[in-house]
PyMOL Python script that loads the backbone (N, CA, C, O; Angstrom):
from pymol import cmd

cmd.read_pdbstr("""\
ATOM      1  N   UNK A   1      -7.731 -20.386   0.987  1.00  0.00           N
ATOM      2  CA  UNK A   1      -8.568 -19.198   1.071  1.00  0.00           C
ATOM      3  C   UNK A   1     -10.020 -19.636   1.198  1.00  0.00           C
ATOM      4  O   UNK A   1     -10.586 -20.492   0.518  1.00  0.00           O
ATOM      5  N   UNK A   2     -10.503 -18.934   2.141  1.00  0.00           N
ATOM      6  CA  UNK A   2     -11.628 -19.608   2.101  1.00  0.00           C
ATOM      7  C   UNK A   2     -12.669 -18.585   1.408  1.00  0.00           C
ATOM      8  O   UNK A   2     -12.372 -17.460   1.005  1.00  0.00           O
ATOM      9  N   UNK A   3     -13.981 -19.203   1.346  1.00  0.00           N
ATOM     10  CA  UNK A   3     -15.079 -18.492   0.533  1.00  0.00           C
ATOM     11  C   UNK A   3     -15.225 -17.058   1.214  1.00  0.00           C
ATOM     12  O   UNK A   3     -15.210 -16.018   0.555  1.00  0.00           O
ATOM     13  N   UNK A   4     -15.360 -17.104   2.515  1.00  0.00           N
ATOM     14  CA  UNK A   4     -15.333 -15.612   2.976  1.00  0.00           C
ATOM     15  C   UNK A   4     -14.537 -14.502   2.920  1.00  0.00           C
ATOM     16  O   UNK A   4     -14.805 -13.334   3.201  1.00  0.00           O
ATOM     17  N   UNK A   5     -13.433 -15.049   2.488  1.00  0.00           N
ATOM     18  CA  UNK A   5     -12.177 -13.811   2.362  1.00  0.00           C
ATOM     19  C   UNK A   5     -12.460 -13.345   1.408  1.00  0.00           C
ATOM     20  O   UNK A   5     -12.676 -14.145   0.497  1.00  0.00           O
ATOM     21  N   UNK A   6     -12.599 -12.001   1.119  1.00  0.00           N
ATOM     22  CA  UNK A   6     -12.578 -11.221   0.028  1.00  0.00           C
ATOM     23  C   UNK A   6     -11.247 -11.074  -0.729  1.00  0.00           C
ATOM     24  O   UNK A   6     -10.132 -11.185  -0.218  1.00  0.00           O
ATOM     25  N   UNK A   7     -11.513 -10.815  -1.993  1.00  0.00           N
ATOM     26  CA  UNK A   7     -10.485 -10.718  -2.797  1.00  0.00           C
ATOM     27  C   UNK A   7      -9.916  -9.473  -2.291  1.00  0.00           C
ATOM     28  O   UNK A   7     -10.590  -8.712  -1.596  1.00  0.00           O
ATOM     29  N   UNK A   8      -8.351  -9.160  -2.703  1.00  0.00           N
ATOM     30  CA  UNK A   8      -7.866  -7.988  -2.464  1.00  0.00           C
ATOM     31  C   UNK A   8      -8.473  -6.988  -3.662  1.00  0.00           C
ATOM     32  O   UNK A   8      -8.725  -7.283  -4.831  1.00  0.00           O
ATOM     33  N   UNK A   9      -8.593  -5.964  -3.113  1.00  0.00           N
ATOM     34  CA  UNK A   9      -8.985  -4.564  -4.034  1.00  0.00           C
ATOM     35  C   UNK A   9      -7.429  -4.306  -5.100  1.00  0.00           C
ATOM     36  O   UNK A   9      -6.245  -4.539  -4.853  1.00  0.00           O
ATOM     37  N   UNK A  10      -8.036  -3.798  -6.179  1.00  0.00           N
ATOM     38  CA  UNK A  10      -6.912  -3.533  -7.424  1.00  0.00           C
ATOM     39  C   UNK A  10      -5.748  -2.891  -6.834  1.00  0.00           C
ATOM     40  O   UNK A  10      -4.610  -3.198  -7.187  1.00  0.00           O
ATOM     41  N   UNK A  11      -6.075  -1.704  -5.640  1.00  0.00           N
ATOM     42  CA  UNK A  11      -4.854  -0.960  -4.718  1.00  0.00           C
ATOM     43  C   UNK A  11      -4.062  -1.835  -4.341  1.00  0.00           C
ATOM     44  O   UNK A  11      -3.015  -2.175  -4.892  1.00  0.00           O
ATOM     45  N   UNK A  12      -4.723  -2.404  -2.983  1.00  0.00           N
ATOM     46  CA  UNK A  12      -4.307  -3.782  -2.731  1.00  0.00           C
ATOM     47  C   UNK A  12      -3.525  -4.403  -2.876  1.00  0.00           C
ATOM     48  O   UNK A  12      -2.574  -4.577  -2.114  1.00  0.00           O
ATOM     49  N   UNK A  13      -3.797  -5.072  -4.257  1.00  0.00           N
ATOM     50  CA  UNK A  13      -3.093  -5.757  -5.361  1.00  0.00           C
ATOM     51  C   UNK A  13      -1.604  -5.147  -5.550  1.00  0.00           C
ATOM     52  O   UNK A  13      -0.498  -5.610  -5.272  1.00  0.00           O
ATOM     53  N   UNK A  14      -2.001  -3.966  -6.111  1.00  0.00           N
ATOM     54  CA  UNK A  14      -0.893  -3.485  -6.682  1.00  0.00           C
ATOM     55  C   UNK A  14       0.274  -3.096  -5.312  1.00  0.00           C
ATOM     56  O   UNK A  14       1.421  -3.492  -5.108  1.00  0.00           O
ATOM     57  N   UNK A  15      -0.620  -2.154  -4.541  1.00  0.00           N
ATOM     58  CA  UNK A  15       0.637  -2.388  -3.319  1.00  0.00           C
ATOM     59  C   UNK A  15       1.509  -3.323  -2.687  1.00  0.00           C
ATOM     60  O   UNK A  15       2.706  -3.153  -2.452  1.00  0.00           O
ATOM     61  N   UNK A  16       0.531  -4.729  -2.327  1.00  0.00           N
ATOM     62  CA  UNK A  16       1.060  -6.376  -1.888  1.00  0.00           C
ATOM     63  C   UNK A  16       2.540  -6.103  -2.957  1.00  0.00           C
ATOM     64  O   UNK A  16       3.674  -5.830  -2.563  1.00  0.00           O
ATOM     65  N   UNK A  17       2.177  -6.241  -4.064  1.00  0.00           N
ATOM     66  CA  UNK A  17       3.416  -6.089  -5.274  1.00  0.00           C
ATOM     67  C   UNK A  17       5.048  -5.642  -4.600  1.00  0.00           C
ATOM     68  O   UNK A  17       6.098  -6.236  -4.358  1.00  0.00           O
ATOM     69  N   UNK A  18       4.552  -4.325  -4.489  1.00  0.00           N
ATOM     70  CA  UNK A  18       5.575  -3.314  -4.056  1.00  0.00           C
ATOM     71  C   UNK A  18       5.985  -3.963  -2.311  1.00  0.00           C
ATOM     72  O   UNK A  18       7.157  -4.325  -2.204  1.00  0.00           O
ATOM     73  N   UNK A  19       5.265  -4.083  -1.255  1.00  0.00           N
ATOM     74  CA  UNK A  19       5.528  -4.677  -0.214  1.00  0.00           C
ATOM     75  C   UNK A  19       6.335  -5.832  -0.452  1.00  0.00           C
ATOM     76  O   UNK A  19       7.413  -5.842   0.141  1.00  0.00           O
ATOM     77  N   UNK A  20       6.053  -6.843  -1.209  1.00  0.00           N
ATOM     78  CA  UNK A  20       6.361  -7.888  -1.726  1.00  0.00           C
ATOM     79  C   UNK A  20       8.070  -7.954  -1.947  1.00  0.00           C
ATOM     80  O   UNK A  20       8.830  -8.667  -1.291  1.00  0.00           O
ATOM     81  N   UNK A  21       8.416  -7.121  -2.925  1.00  0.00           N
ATOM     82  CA  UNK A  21       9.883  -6.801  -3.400  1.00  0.00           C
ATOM     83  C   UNK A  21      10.346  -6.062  -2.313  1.00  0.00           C
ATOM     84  O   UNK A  21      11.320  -6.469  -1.681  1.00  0.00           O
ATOM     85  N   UNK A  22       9.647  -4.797  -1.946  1.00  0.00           N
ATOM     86  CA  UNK A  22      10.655  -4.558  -0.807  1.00  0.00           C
ATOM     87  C   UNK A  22      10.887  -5.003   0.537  1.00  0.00           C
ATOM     88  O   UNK A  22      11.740  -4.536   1.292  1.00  0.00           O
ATOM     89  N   UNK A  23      10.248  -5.742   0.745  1.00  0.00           N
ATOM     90  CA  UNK A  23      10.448  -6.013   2.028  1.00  0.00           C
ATOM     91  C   UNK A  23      10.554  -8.042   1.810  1.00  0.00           C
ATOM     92  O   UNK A  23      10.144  -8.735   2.741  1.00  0.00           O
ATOM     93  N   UNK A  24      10.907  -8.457   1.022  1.00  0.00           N
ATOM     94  CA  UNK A  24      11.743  -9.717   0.341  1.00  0.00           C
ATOM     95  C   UNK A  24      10.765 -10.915   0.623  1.00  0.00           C
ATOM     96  O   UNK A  24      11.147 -12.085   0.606  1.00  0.00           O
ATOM     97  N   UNK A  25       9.519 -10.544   0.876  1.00  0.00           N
ATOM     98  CA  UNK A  25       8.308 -11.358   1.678  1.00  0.00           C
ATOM     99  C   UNK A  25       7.446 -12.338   0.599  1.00  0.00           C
ATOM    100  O   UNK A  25       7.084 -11.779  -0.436  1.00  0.00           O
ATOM    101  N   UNK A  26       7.200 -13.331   0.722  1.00  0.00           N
ATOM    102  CA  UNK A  26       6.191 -13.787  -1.255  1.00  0.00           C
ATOM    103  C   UNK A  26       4.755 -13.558  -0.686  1.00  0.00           C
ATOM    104  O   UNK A  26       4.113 -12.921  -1.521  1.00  0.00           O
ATOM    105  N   UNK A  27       3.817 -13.912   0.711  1.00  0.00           N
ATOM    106  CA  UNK A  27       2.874 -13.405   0.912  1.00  0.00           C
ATOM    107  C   UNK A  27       2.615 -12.279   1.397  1.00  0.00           C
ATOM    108  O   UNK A  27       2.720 -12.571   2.589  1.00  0.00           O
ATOM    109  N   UNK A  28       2.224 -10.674   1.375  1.00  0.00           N
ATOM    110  CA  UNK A  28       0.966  -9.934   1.983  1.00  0.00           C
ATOM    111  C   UNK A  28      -0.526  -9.991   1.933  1.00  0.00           C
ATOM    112  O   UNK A  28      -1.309 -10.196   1.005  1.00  0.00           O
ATOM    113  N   UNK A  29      -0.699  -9.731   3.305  1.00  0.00           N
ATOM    114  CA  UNK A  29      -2.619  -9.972   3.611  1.00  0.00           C
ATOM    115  C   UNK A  29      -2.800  -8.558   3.826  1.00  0.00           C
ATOM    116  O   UNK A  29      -1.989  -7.974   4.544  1.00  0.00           O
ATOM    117  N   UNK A  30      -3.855  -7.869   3.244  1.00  0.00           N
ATOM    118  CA  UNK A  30      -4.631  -6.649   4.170  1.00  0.00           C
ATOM    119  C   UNK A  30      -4.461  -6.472   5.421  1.00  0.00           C
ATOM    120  O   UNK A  30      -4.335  -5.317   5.827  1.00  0.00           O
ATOM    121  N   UNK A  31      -4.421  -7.471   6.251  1.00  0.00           N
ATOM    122  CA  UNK A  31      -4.468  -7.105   7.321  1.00  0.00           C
ATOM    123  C   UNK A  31      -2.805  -6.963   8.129  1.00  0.00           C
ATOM    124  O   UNK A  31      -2.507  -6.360   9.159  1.00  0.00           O
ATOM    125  N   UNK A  32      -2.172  -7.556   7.444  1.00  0.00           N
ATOM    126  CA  UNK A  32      -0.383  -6.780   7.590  1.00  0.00           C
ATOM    127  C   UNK A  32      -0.024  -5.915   7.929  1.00  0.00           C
ATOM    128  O   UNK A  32      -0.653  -5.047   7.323  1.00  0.00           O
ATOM    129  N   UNK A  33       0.890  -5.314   8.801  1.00  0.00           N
ATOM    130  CA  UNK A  33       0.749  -4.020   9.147  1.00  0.00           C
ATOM    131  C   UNK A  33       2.546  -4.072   8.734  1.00  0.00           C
ATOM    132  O   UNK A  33       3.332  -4.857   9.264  1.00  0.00           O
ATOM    133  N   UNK A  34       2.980  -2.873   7.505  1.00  0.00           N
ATOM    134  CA  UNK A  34       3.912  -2.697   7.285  1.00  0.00           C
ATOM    135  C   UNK A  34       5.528  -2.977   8.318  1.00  0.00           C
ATOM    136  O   UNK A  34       6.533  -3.662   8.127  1.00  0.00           O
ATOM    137  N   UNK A  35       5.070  -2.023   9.447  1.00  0.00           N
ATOM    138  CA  UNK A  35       6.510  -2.449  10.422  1.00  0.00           C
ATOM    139  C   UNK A  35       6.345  -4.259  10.741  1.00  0.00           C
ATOM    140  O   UNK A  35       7.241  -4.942  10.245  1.00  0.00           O
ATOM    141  N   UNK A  36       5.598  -4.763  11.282  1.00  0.00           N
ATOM    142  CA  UNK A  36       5.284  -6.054  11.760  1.00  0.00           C
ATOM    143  C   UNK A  36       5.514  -7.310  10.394  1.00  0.00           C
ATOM    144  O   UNK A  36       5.256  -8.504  10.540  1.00  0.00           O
ATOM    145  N   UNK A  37       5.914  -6.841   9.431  1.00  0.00           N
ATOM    146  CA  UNK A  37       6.645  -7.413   8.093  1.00  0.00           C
ATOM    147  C   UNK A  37       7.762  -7.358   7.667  1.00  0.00           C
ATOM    148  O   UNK A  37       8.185  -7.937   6.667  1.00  0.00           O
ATOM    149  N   UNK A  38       8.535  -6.425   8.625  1.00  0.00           N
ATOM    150  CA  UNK A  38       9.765  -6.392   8.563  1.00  0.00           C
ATOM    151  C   UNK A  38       9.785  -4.538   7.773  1.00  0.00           C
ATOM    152  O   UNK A  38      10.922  -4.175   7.471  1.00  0.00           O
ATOM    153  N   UNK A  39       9.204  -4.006   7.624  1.00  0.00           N
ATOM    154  CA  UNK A  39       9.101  -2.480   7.104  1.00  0.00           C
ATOM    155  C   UNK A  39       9.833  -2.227   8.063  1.00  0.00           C
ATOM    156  O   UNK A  39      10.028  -2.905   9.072  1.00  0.00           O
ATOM    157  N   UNK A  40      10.624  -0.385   7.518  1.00  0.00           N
ATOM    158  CA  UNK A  40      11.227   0.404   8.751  1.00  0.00           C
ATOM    159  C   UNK A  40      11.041   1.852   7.840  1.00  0.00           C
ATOM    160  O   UNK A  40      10.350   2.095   6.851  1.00  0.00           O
ATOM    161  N   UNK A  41      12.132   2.825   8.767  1.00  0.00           N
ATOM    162  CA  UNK A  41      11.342   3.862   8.092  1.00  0.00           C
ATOM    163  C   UNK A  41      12.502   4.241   6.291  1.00  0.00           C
ATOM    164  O   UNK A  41      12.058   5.118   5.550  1.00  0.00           O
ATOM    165  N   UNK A  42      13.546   3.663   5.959  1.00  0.00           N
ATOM    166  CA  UNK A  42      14.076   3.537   4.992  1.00  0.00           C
ATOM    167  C   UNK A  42      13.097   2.651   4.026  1.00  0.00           C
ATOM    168  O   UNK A  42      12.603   3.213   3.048  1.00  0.00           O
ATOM    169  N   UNK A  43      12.918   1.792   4.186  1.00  0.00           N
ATOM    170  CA  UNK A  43      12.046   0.830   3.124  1.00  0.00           C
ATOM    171  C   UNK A  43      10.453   1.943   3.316  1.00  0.00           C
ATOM    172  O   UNK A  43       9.829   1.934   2.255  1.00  0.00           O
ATOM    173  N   UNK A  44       9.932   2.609   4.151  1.00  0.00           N
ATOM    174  CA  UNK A  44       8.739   2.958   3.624  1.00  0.00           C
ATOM    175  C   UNK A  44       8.864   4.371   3.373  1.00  0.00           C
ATOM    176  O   UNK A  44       7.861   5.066   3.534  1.00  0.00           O
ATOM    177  N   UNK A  45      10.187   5.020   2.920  1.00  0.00           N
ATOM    178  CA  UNK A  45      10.681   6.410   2.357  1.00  0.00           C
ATOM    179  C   UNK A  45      10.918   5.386   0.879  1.00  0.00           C
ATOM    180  O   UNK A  45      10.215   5.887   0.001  1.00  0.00           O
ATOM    181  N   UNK A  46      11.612   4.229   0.370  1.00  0.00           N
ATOM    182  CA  UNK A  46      11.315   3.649  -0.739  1.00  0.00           C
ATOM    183  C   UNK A  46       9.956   3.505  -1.321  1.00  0.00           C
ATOM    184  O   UNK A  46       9.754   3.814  -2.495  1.00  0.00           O
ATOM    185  N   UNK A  47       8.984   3.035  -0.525  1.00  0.00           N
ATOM    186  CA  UNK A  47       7.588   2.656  -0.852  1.00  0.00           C
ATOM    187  C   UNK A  47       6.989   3.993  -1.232  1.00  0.00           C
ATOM    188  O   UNK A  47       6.301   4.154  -2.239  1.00  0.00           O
ATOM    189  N   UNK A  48       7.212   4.687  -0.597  1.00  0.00           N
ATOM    190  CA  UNK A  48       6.617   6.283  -0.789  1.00  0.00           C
ATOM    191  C   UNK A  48       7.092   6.484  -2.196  1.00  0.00           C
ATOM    192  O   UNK A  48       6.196   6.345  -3.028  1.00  0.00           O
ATOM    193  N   UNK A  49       8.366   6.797  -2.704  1.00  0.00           N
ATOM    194  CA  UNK A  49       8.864   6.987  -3.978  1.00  0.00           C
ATOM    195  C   UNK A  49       8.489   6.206  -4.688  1.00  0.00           C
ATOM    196  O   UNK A  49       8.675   6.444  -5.882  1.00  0.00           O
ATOM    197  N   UNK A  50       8.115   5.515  -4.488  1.00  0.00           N
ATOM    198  CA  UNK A  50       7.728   3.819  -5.695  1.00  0.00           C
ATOM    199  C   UNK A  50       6.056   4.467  -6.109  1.00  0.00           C
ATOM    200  O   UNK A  50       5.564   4.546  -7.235  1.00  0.00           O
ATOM    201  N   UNK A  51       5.512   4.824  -4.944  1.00  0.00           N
ATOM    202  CA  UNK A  51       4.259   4.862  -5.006  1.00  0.00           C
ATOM    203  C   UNK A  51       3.635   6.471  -5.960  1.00  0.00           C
ATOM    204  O   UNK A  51       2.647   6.760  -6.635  1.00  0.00           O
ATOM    205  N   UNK A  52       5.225   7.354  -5.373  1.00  0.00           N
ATOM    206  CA  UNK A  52       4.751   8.772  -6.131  1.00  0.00           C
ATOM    207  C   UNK A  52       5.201   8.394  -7.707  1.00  0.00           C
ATOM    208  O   UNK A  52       4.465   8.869  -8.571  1.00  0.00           O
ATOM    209  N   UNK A  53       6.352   7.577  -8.167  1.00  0.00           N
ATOM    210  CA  UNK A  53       6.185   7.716  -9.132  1.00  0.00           C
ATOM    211  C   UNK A  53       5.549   6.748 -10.539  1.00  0.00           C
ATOM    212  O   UNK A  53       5.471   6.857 -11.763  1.00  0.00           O
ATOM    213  N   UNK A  54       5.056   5.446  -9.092  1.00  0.00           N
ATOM    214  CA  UNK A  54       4.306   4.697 -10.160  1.00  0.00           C
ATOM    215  C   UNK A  54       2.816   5.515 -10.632  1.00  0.00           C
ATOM    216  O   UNK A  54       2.445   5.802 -11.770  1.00  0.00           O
ATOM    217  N   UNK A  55       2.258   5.719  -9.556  1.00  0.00           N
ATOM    218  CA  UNK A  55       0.660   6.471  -8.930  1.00  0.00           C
ATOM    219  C   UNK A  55       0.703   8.002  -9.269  1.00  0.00           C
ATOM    220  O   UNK A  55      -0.233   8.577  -9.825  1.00  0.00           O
ATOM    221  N   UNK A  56       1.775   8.565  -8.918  1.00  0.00           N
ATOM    222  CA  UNK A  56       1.601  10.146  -8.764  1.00  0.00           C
ATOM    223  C   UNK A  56       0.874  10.207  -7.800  1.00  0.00           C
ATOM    224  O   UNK A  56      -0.117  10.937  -7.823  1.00  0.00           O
ATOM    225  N   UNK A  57       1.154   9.545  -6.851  1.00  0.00           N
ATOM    226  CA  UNK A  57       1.028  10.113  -5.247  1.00  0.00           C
ATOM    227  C   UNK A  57       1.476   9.956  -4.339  1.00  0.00           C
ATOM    228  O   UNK A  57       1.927   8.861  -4.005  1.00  0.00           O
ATOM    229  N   UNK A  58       1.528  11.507  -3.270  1.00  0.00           N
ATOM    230  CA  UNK A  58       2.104  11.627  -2.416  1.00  0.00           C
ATOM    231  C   UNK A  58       1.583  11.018  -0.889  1.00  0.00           C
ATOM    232  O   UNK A  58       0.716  11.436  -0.122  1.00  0.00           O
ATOM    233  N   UNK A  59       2.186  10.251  -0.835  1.00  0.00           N
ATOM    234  CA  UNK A  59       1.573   9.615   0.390  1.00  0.00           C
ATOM    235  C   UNK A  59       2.911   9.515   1.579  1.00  0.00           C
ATOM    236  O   UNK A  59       4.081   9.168   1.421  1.00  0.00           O
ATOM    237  N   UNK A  60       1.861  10.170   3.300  1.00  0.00           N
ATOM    238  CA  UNK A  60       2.747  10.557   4.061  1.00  0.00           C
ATOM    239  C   UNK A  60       3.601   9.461   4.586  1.00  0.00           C
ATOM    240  O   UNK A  60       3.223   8.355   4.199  1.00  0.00           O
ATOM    241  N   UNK A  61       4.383   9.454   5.163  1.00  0.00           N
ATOM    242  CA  UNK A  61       4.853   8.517   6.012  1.00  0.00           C
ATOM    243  C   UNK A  61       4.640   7.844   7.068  1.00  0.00           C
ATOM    244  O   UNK A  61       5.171   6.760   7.312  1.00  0.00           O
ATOM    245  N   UNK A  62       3.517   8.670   8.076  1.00  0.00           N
ATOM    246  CA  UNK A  62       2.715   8.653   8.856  1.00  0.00           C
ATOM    247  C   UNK A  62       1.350   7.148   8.147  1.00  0.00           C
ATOM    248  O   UNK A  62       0.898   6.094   8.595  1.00  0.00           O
ATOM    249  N   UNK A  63       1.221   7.862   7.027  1.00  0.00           N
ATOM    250  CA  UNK A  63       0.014   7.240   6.619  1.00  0.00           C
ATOM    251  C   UNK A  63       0.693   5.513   6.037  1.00  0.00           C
ATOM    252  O   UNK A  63      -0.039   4.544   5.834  1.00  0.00           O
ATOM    253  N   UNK A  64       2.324   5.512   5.857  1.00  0.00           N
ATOM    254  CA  UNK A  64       3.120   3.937   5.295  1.00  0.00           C
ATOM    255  C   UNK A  64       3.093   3.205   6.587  1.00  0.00           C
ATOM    256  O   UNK A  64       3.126   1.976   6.527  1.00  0.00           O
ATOM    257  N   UNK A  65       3.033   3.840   7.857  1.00  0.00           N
ATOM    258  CA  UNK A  65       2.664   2.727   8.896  1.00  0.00           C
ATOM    259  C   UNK A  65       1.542   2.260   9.578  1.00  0.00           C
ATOM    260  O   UNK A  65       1.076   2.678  10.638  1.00  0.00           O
ATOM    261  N   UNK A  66       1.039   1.079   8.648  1.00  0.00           N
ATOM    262  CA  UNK A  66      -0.247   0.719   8.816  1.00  0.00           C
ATOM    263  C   UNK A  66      -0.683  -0.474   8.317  1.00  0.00           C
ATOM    264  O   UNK A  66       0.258  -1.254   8.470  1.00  0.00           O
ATOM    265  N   UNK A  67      -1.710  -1.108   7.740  1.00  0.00           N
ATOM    266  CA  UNK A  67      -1.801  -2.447   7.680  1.00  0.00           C
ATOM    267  C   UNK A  67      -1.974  -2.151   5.947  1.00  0.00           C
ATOM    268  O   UNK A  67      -1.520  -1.065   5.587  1.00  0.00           O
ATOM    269  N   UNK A  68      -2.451  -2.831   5.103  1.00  0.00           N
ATOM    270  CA  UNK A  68      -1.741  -2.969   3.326  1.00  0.00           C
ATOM    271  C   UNK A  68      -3.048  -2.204   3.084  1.00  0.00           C
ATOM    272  O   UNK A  68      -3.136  -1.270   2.287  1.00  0.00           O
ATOM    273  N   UNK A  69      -4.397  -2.829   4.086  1.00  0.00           N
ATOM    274  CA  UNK A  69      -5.553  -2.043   3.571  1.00  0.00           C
ATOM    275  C   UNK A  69      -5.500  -0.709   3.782  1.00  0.00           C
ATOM    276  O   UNK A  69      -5.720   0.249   3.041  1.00  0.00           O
ATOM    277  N   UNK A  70      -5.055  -0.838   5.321  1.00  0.00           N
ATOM    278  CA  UNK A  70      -5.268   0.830   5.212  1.00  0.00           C
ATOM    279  C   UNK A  70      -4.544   1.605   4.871  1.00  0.00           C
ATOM    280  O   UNK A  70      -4.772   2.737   5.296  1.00  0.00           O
ATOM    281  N   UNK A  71      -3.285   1.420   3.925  1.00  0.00           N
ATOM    282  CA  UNK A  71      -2.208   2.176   3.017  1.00  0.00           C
ATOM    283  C   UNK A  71      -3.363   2.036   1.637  1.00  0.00           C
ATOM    284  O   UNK A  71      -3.532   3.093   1.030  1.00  0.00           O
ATOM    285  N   UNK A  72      -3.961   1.106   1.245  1.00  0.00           N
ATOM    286  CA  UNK A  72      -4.702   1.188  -0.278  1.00  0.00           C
ATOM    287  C   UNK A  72      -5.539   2.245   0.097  1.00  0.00           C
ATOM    288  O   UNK A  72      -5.453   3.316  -0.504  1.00  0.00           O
ATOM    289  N   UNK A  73      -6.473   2.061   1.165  1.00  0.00           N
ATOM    290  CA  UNK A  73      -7.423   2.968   0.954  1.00  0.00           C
ATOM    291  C   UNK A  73      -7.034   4.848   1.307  1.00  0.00           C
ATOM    292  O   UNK A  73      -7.743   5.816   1.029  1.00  0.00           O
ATOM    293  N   UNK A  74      -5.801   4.828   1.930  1.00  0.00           N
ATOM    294  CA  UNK A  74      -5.026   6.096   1.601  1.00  0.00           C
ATOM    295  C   UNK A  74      -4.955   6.823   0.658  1.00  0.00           C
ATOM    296  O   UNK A  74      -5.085   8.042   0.550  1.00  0.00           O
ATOM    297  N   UNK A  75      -4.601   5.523  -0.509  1.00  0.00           N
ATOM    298  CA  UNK A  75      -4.189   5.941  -2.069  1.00  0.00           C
ATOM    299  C   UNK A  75      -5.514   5.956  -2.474  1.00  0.00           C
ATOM    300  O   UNK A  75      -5.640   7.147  -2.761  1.00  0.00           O
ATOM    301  N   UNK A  76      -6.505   5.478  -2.674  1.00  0.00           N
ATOM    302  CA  UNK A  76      -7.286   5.265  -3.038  1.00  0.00           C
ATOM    303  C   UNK A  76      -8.210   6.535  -3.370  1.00  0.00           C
ATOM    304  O   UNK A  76      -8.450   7.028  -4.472  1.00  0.00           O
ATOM    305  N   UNK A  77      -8.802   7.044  -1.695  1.00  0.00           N
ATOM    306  CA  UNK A  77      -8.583   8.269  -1.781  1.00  0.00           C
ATOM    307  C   UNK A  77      -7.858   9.530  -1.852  1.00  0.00           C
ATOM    308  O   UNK A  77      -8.598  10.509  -1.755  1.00  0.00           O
ATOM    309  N   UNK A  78      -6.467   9.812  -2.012  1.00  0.00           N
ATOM    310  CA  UNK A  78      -5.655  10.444  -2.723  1.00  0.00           C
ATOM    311  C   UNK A  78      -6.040  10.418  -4.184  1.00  0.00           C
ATOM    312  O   UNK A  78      -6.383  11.446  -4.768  1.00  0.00           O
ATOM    313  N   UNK A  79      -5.980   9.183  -4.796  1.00  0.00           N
ATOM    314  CA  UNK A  79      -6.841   9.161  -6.465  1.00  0.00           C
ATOM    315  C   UNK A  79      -7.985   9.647  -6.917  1.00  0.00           C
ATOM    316  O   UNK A  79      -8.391   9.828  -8.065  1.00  0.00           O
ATOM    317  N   UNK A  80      -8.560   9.879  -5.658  1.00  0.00           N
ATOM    318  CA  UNK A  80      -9.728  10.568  -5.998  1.00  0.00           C
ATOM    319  C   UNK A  80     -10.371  11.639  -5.760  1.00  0.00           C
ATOM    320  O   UNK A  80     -11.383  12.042  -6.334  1.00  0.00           O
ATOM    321  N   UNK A  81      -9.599  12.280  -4.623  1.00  0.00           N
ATOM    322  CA  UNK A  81      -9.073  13.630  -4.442  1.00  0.00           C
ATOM    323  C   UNK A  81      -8.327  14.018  -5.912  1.00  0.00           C
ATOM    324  O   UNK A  81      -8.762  15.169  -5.870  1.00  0.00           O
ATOM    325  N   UNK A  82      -7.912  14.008  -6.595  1.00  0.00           N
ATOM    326  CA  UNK A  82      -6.417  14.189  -7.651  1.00  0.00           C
ATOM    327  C   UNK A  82      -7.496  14.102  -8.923  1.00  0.00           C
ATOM    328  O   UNK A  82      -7.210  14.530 -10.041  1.00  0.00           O
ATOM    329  N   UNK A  83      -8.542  13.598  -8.653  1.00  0.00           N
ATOM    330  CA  UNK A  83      -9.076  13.531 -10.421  1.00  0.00           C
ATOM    331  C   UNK A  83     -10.120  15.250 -10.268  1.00  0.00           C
ATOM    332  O   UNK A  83     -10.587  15.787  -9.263  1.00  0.00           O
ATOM    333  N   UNK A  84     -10.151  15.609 -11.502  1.00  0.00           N
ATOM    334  CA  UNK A  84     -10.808  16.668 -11.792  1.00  0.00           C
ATOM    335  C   UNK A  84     -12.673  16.211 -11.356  1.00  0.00           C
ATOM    336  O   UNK A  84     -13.260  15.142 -11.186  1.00  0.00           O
ATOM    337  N   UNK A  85     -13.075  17.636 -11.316  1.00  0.00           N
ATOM    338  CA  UNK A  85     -14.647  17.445 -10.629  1.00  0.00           C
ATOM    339  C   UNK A  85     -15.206  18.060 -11.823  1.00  0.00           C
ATOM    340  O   UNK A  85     -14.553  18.804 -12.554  1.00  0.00           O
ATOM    341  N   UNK A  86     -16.490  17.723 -12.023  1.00  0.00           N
ATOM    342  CA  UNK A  86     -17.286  18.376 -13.050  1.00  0.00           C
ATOM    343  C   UNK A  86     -17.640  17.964 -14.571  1.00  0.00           C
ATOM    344  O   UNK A  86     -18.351  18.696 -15.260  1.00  0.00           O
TER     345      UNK A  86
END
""", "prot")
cmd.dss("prot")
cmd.show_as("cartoon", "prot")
cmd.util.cbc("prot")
cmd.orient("prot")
C-alpha cells in the first residue's frame, strides 16, 4: 500500500467484510465493482438483507451494482438521511 492510498472509510470497512464472505474473495478495494468480483443478482439480494439487518438499511439493488465505494457512500447517506434533524 502505498502512502497515497487512502485508508478505507468505516462503511467501507464494514462492507469489504460482507463482500468478503459473500462472494468467497480475502481482498476488496473501493474501487471493485460488485458484478466484476464475482457478485450476481442472488448474492446482492443477500448483501441487501445483510445490510438491512445489520445497518437498518434499505438499500436498492440498482444502487448493489457498483464499485464498494460507491455502495458505502449509498449507505452512508441513507444513515444520514435516517437520523433525526434538530
Amino acid at each position: 500500500m502505498s502512502a497515497q492510498t487512502a485508508s478505507p472509510s468505516p462503511m467501507e470497512a464494514r462492507l469489504a467484510g460482507y463482500w468478503q464472505e459473500l462472494l468467497g474473495v480475502d481482498v476488496v478495494r473501493p474501487e471493485d465493482h460488485f458484478l466484476e468480483v464475482g457478485g450476481n443478482s442472488l448474492l446482492a439480494t443477500m448483501l441487501a438483507n445483510r445490510i438491512e439487518d445489520d445497518l437498518g438499511l434499505q438499500v436498492g439493488m440498482v444502487d448493489l451494482f457498483n464499485t464498494l465505494s460507491a455502495v458505502a457512500a449509498v449507505c452512508d447517506r441513507l444513515l444520514l438521511e435516517s437520523q433525526p434533524t434538530g
